[in-house]
C-alpha positions as a printed Julia matrix, in Angstrom:
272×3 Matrix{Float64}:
 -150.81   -6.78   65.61
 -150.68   -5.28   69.12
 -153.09   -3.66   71.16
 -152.68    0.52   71.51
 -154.19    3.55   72.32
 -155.16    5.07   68.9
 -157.84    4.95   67.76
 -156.38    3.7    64.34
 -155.34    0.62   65.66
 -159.47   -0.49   66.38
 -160.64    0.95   63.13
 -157.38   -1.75   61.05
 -158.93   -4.73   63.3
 -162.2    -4.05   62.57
 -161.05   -3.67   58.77
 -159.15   -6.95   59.08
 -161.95   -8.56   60.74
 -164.1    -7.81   57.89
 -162.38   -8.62   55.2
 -164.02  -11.14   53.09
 -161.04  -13.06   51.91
 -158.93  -12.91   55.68
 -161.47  -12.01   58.03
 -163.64  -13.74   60.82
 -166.63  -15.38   59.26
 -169.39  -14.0    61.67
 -168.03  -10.78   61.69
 -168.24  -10.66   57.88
 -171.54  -11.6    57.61
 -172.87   -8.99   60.19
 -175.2    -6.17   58.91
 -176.99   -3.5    60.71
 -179.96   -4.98   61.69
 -178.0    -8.4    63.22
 -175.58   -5.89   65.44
 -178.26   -3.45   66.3
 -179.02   -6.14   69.48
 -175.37   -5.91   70.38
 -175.43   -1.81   70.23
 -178.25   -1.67   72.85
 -177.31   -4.36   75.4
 -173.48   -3.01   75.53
 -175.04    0.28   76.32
 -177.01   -1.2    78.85
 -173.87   -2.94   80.34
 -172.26    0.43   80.24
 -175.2     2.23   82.44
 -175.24   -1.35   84.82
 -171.18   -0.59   85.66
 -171.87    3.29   86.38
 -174.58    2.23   88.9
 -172.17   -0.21   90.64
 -169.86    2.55   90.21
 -166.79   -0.22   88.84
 -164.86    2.8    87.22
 -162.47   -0.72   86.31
 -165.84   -2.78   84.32
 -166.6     0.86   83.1
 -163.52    1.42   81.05
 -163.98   -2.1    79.55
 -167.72   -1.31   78.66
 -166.81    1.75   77.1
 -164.34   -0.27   75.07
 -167.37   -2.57   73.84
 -169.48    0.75   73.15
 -166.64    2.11   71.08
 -166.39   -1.32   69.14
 -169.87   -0.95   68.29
 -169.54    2.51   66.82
 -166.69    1.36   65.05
 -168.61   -1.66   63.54
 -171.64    0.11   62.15
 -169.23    2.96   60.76
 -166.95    0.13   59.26
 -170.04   -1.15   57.49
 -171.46    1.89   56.26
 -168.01    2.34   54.57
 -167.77   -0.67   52.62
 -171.37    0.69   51.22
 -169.52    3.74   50.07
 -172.04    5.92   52.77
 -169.74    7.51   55.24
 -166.92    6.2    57.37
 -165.98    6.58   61.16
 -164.09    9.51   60.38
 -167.37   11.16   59.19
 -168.89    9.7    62.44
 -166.41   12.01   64.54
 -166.88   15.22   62.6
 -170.58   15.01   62.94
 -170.62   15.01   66.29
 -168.21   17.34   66.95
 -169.59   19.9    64.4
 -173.03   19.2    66.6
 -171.59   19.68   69.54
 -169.7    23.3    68.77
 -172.95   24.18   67.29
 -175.06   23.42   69.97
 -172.95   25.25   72.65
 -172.53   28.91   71.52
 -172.12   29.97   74.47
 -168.74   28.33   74.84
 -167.31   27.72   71.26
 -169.11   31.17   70.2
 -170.7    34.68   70.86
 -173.53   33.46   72.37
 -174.58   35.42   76.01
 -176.89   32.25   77.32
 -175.2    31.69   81.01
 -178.38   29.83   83.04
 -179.01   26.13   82.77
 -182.45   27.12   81.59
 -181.39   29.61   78.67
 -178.87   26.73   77.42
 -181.14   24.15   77.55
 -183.86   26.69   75.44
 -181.05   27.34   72.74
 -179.89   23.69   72.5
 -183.74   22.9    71.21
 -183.9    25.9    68.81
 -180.61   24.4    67.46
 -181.82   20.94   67.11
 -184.47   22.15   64.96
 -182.59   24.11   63.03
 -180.66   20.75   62.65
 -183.83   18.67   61.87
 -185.05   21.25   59.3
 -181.65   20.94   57.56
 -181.62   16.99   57.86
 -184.86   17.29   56.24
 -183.31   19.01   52.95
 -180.48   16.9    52.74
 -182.8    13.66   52.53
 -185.24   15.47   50.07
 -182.03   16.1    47.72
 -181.07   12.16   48.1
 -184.6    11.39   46.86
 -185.78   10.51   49.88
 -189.49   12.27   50.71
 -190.83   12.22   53.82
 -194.56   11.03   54.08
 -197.11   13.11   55.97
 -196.48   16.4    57.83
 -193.94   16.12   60.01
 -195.5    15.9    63.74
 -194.11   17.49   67.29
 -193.17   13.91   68.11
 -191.31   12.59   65.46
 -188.17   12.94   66.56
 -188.95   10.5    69.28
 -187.46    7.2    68.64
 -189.59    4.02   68.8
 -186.01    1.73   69.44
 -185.5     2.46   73.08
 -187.0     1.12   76.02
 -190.61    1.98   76.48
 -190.67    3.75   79.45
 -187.88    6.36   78.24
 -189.77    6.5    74.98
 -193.29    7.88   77.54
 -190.92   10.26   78.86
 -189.43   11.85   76.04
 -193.33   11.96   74.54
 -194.48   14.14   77.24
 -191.26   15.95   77.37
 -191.64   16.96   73.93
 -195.21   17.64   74.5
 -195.4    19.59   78.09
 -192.95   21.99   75.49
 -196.18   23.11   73.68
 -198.03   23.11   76.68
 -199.96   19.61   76.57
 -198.91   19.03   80.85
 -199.76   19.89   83.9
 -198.18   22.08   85.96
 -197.68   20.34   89.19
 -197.67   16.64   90.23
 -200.95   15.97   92.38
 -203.67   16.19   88.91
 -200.85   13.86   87.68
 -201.68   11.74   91.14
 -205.47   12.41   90.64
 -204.83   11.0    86.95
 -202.94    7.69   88.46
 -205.98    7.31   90.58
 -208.41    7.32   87.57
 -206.37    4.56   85.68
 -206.03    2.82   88.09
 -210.03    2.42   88.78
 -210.19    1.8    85.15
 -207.53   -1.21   85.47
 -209.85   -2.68   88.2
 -213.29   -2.07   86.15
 -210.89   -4.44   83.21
 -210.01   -7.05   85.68
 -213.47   -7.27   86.72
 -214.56   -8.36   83.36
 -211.65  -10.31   82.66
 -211.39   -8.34   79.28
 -207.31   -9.0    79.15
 -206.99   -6.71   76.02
 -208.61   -4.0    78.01
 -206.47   -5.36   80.67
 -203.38   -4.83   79.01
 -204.54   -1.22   77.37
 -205.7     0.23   80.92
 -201.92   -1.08   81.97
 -200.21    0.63   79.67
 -201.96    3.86   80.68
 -201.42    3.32   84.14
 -197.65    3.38   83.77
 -197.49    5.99   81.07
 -199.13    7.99   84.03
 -196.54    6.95   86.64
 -194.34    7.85   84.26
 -195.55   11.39   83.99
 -195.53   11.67   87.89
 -191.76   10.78   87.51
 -191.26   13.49   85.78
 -192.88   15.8    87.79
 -190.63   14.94   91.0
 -187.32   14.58   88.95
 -187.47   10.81   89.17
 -186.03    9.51   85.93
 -188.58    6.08   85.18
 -185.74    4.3    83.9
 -182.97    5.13   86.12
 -185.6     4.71   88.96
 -186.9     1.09   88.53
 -183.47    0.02   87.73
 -182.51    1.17   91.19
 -185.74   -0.99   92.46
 -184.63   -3.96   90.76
 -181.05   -3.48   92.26
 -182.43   -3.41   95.49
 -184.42   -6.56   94.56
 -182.05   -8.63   93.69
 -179.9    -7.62   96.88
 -183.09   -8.15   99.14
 -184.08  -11.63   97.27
 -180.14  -12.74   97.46
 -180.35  -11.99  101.38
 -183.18  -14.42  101.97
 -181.57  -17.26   99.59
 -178.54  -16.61  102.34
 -180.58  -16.84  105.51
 -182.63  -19.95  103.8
 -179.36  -21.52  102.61
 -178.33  -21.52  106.25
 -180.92  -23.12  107.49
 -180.28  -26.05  104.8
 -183.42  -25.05  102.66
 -184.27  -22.82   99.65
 -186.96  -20.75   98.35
 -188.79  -23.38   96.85
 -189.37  -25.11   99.81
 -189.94  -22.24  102.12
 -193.13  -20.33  102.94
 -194.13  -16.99  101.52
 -194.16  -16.29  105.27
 -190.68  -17.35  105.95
 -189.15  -15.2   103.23
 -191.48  -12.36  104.07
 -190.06  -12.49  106.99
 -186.5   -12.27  105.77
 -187.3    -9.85  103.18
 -188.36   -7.4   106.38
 -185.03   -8.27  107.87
 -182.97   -7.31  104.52
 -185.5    -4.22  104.36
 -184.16   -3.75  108.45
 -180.03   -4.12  107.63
C-alpha cells in the first residue's frame, strides 16, 4: 500500500489496521474512551505548531488530527452507528446551514448580525438533536439549562469562558471591565482571609473563583485565557532557557545558583 492524497487511502489503513484477524493489536483493541487522550493532546500539538507558526509541523499535525477523526468514525462503523462518510455530511450540512448569508437568501452582512443568526441556528440545531435522541429512546433528565451545551471535556479555563459567554447572552455580565477588576479585588481578599486560616479547601475554592474572575476580565479586553497564558508560558520557557544559557557559561546550573543570580538573568532575558 502506498501513501496518497485521498482521503480513501487513510480510511483502507485505518480499516486494515483494525481488522481483527490482520490488523495491529493495539489498534484493535482501542475504544473511545482509550483514544479520547490521543484526540485532545494532537489538538493541542496542532494549536502549539500555529503559535510557532511551523506551517511544515502544522501540516503533519493536521495529519494526526485527521487520523483521529478517522479512528473514532472507523469505530463507530464497526458498531453499525455512522461512518466517516456520515462524519463529512454533518458538518457540511451544518456549515451551509449556519451561513445563509452565503449558501442562501439570507441579508445578514455585519460580523455582529452573523454571529446573532449562527446562535439562533444552533438552537434550532439543539432543539432538533433533542427529538432525534427522544425517538432513539434516549430521554433527557431535568429541564434542559442555558448552559448545557457547555462541555465539561475541555480545559477549564475555556470551559469559564464559554460559561459566561453563554451567560452575559441573557444578560448575567457586566458591561465594562473595571466592576470585573473591583470583583478580582474582592476574591482576592477572600483568598488571603483562607490563607490566614490555613483552611486549604477554602483555599482551593477562593482560587478557583479568583481565576474564574480573571477569566471574566479576559473577556472583557479581548484576551482569550487560554490563548493568553499559553503565550506566558512560551515566554517562560524562552526566559528560563536564557538563564540555563548564561548559568551554563559560567560552568554552573540552576540548582546551584541563587534566586538572585537568575533574577538577575531573568531581567536580562526580560531586557533582550
Amino acid at each position: 500500500m502506498e501513501a496518497s492524497k485521498d482521503i480513501r487511502r487513510l480510511l483502507d489503513i485505518m480499516a486494515a489496521l483494525r481488522d481483527p484477524q490482520t490488523g495491529c493489536p493495539w489498534d484493535v483493541k482501542q475504544s473511545f474512551a482509550t483514544i479520547k487522550p490521543y484526540t485532545i493532546e494532537e489538538a493541542y500539538e496542532v494549536a502549539d505548531a500555529i503559535e510557532r507558526n511551523d506551517l511544515d509541523d502544522l501540516c503533519d499535525e493536521l495529519g494526526d488530527l485527521l487520523l483521529q477523526v478517522v479512528f473514532h468514525a472507523r469505530m463507530a462503523e464497526e458498531l453499525g452507528e455512522f461512518d466517516f462518510g456520515d462524519v463529512v455530511h454533518a458538518i457540511t450540512l451544518k456549515m451551509i446551514r449556519r451561513h445563509p448569508h452565503v449558501f442562501a437568501n439570507s441579508t445578514e452582512d455585519t460580523p455582529e448580525g452573523v454571529k446573532l443568526q449562527w446562535e439562533e441556528i444552533k438552537a434550532l440545531e439543539k432543539a432538533e438533536r433533542l427529538e432525534r435522541r427522544r425517538a432513539r429512546g434516549i430521554e433527557e433528565t431535568g429541564r434542559p439549562g442555558l448552559l448545557d451545551g457547555v462541555p465539561h471535556a475541555q480545559p477549564a479555563l475555556s470551559e469559564a469562558l464559554k460559561l459566561q459567554q453563554k451567560a452575559a447572552r441573557v444578560g448575567f455580565d457586566w458591561k465594562e471591565a473595571a466592576p470585573v477588576l473591583d470583583k478580582i479585588e474582592e476574591e482576592l481578599s477572600e483568598l488571603k482571609d483562607a490563607l490566614a486560616e490555613g483552611d486549604r479547601e477554602r483555599v482551593r475554592d477562593e482560587f478557583g473563583d479568583l481565576l474564574f474572575a480573571f477569566v471574566n476580565l479576559g473577556r472583557h479586553v479581548d484576551a482569550e485565557p487560554e490563548m493568553a497564558l499559553r503565550g506566558t508560558n512560551s515566554k517562560f520557557r524562552k526566559r528560563f532557557s536564557h538563564i540555563e544559557t548564561e548559568l551554563a557559561r559560567r560552568g554552573t546550573e540552576p540548582a546551584d545558583a541563587t534566586l538572585e543570580e537568575m533574577e538577575e538573568l531573568w531581567n536580562e532575558a526580560k531586557r533582550l
